[in-house]
LOGUTOR-556735 format. One record per atom (N, C-alpha, C, O): residue in three letters; atom name; residue number from 1; x, y, z. Coordinates in steps of 0.1 Angstrom, whole numbers. Layout:
% LOGUTOR-556735
REC residuo atomo num     u     v     w
REC     ala    CA NUM     X     Y     Z
...
***
This chain:
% LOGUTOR-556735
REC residuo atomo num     u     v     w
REC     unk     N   1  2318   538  1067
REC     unk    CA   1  2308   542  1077
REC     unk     C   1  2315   544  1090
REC     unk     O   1  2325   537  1094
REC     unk     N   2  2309   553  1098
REC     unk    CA   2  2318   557  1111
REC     unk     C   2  2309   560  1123
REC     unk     O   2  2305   572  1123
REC     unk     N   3  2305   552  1132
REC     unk    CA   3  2294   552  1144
REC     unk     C   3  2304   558  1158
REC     unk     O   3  2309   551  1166
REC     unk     N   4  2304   572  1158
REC     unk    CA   4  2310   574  1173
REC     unk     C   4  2325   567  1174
REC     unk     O   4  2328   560  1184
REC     unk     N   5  2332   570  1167
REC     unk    CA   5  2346   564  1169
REC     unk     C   5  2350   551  1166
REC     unk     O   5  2360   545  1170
REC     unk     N   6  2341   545  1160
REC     unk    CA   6  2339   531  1150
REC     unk     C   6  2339   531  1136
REC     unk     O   6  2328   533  1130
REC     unk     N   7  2350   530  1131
REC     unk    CA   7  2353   529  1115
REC     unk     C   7  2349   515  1107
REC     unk     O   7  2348   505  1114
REC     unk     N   8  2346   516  1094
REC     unk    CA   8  2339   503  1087
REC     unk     C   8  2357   498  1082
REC     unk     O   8  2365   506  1077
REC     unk     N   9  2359   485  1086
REC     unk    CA   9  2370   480  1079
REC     unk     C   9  2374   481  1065
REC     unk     O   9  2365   484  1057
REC     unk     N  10  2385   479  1061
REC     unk    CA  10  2390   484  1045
REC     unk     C  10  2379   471  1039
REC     unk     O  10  2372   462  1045
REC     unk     N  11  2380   475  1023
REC     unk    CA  11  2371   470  1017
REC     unk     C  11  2375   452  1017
REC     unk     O  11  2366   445  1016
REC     unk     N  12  2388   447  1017
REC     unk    CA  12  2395   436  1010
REC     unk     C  12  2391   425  1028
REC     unk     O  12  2399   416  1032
REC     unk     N  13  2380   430  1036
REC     unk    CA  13  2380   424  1048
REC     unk     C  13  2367   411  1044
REC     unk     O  13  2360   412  1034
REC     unk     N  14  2367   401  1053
REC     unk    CA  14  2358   388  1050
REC     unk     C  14  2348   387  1054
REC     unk     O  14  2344   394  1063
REC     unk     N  15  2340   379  1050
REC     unk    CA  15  2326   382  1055
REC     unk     C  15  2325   380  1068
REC     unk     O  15  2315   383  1074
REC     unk     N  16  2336   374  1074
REC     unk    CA  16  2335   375  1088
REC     unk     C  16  2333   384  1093
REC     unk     O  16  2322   386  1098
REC     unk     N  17  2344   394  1093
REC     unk    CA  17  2348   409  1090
REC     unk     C  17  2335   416  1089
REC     unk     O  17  2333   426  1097
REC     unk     N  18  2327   414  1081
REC     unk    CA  18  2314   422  1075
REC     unk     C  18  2308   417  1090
REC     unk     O  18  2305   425  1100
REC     unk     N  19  2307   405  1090
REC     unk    CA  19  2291   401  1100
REC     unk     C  19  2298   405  1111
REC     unk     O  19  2288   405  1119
REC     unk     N  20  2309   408  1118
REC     unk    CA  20  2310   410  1132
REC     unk     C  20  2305   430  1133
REC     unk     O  20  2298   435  1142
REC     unk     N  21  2312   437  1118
REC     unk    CA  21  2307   449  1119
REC     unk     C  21  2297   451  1116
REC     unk     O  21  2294   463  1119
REC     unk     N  22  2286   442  1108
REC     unk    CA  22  2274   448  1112
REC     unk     C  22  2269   443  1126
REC     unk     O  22  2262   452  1130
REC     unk     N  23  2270   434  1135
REC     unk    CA  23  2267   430  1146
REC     unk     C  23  2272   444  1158
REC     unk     O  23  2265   450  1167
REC     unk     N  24  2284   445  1154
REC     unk    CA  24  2283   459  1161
REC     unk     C  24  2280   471  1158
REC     unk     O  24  2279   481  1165
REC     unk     N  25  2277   470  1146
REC     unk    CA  25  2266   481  1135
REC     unk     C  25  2251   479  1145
REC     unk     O  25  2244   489  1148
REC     unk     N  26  2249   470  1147
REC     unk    CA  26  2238   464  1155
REC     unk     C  26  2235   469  1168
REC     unk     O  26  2228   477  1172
REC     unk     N  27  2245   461  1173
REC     unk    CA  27  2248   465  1188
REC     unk     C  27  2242   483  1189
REC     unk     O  27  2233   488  1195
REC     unk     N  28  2253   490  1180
REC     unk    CA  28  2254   506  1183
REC     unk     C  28  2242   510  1186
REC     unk     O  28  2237   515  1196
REC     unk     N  29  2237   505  1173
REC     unk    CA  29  2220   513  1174
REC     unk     C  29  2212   507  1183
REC     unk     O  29  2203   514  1187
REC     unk     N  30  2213   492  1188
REC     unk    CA  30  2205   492  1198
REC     unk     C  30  2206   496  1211
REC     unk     O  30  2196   497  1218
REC     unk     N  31  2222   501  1218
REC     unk    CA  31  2225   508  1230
REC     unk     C  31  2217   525  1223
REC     unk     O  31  2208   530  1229
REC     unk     N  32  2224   531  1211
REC     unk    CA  32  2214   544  1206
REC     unk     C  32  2198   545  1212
REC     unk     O  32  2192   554  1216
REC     unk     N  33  2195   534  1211
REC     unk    CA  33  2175   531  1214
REC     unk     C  33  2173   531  1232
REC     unk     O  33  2165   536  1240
REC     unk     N  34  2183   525  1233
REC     unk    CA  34  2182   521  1247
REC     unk     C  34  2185   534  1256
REC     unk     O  34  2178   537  1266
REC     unk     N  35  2195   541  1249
REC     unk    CA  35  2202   554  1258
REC     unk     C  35  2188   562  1255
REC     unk     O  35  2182   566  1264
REC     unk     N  36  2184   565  1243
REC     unk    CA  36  2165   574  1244
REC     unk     C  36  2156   568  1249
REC     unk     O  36  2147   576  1253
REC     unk     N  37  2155   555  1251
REC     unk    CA  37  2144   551  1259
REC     unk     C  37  2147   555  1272
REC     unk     O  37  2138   559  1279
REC     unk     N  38  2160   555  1279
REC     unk    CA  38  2162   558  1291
REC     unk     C  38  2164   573  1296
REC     unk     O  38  2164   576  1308
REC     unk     N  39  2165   582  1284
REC     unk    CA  39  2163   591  1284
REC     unk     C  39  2148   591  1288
REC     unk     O  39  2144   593  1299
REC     unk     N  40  2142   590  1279
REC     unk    CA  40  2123   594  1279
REC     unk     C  40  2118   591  1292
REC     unk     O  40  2110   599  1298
REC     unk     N  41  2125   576  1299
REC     unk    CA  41  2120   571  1309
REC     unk     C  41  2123   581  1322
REC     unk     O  41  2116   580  1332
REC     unk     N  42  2133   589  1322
REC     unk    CA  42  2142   597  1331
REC     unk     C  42  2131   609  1326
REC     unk     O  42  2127   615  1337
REC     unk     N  43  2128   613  1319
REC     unk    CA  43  2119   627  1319
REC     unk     C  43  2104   623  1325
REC     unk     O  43  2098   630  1332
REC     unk     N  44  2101   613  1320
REC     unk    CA  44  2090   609  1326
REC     unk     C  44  2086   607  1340
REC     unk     O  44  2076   610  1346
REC     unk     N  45  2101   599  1344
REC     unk    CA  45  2099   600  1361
REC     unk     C  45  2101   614  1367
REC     unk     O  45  2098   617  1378
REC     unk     N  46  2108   623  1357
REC     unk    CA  46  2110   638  1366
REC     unk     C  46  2094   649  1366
REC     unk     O  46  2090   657  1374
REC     unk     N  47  2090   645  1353
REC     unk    CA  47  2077   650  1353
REC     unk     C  47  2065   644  1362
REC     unk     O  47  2054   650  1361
REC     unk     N  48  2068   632  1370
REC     unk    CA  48  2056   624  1380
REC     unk     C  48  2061   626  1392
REC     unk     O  48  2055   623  1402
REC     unk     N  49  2077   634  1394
REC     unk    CA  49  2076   634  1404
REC     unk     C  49  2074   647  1404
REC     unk     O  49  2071   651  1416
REC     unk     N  50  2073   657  1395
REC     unk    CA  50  2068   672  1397
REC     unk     C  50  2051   671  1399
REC     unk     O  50  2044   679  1405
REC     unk     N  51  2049   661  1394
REC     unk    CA  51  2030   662  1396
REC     unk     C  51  2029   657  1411
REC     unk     O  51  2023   664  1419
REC     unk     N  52  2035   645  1416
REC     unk    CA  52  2033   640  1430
REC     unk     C  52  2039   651  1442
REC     unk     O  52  2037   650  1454
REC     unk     N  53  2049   662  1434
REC     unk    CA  53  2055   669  1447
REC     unk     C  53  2038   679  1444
REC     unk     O  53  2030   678  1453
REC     unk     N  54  2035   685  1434
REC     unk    CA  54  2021   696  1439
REC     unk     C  54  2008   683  1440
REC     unk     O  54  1997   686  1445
REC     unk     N  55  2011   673  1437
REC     unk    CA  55  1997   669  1448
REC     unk     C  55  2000   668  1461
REC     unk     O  55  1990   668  1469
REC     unk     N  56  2015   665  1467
REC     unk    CA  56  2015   662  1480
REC     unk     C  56  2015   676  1487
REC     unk     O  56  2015   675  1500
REC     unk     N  57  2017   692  1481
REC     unk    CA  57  2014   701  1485
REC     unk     C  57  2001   704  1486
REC     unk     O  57  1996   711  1495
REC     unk     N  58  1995   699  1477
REC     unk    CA  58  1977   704  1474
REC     unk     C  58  1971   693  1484
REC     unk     O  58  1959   693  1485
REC     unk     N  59  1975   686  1489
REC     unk    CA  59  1972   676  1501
REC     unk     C  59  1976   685  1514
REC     unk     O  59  1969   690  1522
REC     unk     N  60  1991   685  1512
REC     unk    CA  60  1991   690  1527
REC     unk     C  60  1980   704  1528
REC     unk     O  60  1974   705  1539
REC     unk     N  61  1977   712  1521
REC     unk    CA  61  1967   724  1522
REC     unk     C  61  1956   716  1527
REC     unk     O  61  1956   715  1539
REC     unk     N  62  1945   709  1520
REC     unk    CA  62  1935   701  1517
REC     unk     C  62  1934   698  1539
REC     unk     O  62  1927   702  1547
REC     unk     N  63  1947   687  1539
REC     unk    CA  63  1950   681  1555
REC     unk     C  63  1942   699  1567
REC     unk     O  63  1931   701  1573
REC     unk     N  64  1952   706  1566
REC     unk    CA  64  1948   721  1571
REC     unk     C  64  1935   726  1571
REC     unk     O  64  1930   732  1580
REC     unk     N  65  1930   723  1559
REC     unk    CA  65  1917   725  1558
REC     unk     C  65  1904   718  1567
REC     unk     O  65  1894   723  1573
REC     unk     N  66  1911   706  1565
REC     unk    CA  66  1902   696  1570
REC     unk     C  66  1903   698  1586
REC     unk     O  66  1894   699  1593
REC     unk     N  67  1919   699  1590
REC     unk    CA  67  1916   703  1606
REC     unk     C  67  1914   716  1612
REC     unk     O  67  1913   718  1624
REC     unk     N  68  1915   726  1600
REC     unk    CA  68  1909   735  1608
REC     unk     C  68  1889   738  1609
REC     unk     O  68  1881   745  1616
REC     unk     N  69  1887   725  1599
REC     unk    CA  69  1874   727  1598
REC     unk     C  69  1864   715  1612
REC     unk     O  69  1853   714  1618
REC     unk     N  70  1877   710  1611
REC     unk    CA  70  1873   697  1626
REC     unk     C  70  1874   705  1637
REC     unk     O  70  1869   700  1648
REC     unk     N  71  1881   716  1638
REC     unk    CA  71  1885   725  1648
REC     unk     C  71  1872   734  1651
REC     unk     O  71  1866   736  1662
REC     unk     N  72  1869   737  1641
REC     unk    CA  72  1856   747  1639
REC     unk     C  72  1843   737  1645
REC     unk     O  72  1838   740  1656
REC     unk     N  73  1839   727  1638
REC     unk    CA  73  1832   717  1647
REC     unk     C  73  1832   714  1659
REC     unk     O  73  1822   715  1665
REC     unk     N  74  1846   709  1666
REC     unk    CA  74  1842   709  1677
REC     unk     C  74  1837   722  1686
REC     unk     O  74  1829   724  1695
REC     unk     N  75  1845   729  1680
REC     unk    CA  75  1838   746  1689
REC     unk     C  75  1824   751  1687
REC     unk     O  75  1819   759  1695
REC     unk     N  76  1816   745  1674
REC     unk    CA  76  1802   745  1676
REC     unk     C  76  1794   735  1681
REC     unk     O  76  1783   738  1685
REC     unk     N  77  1800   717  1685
REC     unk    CA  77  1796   713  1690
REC     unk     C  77  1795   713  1706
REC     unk     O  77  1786   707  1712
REC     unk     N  78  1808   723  1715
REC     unk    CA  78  1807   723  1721
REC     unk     C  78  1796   738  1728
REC     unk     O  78  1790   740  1738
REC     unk     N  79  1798   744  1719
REC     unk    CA  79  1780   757  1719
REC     unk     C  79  1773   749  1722
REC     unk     O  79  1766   751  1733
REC     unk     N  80  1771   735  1711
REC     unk    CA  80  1755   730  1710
REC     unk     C  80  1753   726  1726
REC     unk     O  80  1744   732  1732
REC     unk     N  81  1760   719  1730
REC     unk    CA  81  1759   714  1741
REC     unk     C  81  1759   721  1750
REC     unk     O  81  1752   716  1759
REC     unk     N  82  1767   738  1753
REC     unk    CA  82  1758   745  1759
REC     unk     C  82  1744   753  1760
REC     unk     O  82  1737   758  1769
REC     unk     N  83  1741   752  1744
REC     unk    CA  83  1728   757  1743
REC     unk     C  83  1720   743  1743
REC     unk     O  83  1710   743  1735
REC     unk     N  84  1722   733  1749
REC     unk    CA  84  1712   722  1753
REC     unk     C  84  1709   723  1763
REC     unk     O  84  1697   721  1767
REC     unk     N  85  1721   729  1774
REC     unk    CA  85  1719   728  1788
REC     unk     C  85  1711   744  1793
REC     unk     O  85  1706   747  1803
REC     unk     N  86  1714   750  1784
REC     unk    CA  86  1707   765  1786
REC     unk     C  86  1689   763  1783
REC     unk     O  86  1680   769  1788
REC     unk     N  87  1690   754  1773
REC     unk    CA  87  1671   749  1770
REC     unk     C  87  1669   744  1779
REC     unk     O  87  1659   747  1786
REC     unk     N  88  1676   733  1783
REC     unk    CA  88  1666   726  1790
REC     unk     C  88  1666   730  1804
REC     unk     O  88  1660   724  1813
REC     unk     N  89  1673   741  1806
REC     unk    CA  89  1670   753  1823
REC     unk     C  89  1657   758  1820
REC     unk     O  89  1647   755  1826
REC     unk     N  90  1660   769  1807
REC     unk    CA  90  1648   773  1804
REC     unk     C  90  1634   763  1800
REC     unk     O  90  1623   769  1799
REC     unk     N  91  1634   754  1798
REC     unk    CA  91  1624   744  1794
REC     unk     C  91  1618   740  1809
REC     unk     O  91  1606   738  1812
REC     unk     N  92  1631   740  1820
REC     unk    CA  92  1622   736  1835
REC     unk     C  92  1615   749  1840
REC     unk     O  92  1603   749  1844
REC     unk     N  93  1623   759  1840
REC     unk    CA  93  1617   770  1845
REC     unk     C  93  1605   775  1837
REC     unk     O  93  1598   785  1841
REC     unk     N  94  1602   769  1825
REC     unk    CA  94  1588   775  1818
REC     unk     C  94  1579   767  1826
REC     unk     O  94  1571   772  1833
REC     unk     N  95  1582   751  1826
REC     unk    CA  95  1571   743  1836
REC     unk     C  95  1568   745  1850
REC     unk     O  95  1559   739  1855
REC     unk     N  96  1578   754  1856
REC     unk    CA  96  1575   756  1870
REC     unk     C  96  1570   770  1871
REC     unk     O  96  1567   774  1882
REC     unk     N  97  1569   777  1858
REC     unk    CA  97  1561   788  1861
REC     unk     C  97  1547   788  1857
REC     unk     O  97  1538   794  1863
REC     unk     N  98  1543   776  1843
REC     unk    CA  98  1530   770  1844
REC     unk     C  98  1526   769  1855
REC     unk     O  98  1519   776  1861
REC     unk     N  99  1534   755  1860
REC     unk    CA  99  1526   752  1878
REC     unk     C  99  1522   761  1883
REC     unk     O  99  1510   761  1886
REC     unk     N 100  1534   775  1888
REC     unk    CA 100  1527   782  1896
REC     unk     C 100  1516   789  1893
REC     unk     O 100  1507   789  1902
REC     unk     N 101  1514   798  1878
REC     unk    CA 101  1508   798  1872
REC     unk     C 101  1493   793  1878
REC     unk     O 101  1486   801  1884
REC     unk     N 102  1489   778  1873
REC     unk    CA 102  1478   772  1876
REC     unk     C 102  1475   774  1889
REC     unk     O 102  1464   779  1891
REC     unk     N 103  1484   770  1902
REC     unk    CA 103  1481   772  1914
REC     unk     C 103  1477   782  1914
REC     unk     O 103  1465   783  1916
REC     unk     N 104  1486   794  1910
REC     unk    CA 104  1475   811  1914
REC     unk     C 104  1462   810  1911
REC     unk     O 104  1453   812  1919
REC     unk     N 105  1460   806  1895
REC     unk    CA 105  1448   806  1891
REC     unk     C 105  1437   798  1900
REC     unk     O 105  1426   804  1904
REC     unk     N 106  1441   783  1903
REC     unk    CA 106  1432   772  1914
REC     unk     C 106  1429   779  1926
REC     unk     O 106  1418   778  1933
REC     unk     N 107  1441   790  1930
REC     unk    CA 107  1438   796  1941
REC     unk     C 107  1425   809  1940
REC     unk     O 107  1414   809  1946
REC     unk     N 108  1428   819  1931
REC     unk    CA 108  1417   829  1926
REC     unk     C 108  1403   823  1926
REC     unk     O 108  1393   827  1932
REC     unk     N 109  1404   811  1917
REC     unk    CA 109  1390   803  1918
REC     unk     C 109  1387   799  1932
REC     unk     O 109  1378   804  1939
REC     unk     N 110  1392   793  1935
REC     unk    CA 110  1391   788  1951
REC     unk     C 110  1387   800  1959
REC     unk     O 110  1375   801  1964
REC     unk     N 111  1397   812  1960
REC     unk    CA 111  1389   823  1965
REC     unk     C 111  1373   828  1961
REC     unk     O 111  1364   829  1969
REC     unk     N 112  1373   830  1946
REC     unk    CA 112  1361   836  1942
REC     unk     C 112  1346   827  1952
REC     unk     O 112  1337   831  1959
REC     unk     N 113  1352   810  1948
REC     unk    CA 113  1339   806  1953
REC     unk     C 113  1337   804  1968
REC     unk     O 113  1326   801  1973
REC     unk     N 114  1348   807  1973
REC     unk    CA 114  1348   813  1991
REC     unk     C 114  1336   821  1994
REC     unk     O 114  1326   819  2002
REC     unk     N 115  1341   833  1984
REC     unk    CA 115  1332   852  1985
REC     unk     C 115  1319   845  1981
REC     unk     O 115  1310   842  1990
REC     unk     N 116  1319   841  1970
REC     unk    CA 116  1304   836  1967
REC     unk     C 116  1295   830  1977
REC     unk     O 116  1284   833  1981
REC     unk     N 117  1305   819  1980
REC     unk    CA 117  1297   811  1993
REC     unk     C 117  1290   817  2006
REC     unk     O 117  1279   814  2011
REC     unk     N 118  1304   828  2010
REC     unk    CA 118  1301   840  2017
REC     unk     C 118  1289   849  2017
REC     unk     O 118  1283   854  2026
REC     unk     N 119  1289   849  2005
REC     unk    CA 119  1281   864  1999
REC     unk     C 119  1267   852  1998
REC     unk     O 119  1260   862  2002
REC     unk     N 120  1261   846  1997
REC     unk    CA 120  1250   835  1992
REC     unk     C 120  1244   834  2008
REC     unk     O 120  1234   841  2011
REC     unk     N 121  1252   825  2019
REC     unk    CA 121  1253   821  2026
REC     unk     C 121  1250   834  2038
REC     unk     O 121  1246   831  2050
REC     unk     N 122  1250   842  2036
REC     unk    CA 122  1241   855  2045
REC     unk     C 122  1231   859  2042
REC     unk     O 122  1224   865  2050
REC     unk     N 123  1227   858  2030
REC     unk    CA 123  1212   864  2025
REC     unk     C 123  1203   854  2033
REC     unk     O 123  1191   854  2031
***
C-alpha cells in the first residue's frame, strides 16, 4: 500500500510495525479530510466575500440614492416654505381688500341714505 510517498513495510514486520502504519494510515487520511475541509472552507469564504463585495456595491448605490433623494427634499422643502410665505402675502392682501371692499360698500350705503335723506327732507 503506498499513501503519497509512504510505502506499507515488508510483510515479516510486527504488529508493532502494523499498528504504527495503520496509525499513520490514519493520520494520512485524516490530514486528506482536513486539507478538503479547508479547501471547502476557503471556497466558501471566497464566495461570501464575492456576495458581501456586490452587496457593499448595491449599498453604496442604494447610500446615492438616498442622498440624492434627501437632496431633492430639501429643495422642495425649501419651495414649501416659499410658497407659505407667498400665501400667506396673498392671504393678507385678500383681507385687506375685503376691508376695503366693505368700507366702499358702508360708504355707497352711507351715501345712498345721505341722497335719500336729502331728497325726503325737501319735499
Amino acid at each position: 500500500m503506498s499513501y503519497d510517498g509512504y510505502t506499507q513495510l515488508p510483510s515479516g514486520s510486527t504488529d508493532h510495525d502494523r499498528r504504527q502504519q495503520q496509525v499513520i494510515a490514519n493520520t494520512y487520511d485524516v490530514l486528506q479530510r482536513t486539507t478538503q475541509s479547508i479547501q471547502r472552507s476557503n471556497q466558501v469564504a471566497i464566495e461570501t466575500e464575492n456576495i458581501g463585495t456586490e452587496v457593499l456595491g448595491e449599498l453604496g448605490e442604494q447610500r446615492e440614492s438616498l442622498l440624492r433623494t434627501t437632496r431633492r427634499l430639501e429643495d422642495a422643502d425649501q419651495e414649501l416654505s416659499k410658497s407659505r410665505i407667498i400665501l400667506r402675502k396673498l392671504s393678507r392682501e385678500v383681507i385687506y381688500n375685503k376691508i376695503v371692499l366693505i368700507l366702499i360698500i358702508f360708504l355707497e350705503v352711507a351715501i345712498l341714505i345721505g341722497l335719500l335723506v336729502l331728497k325726503f327732507a325737501h319735499l
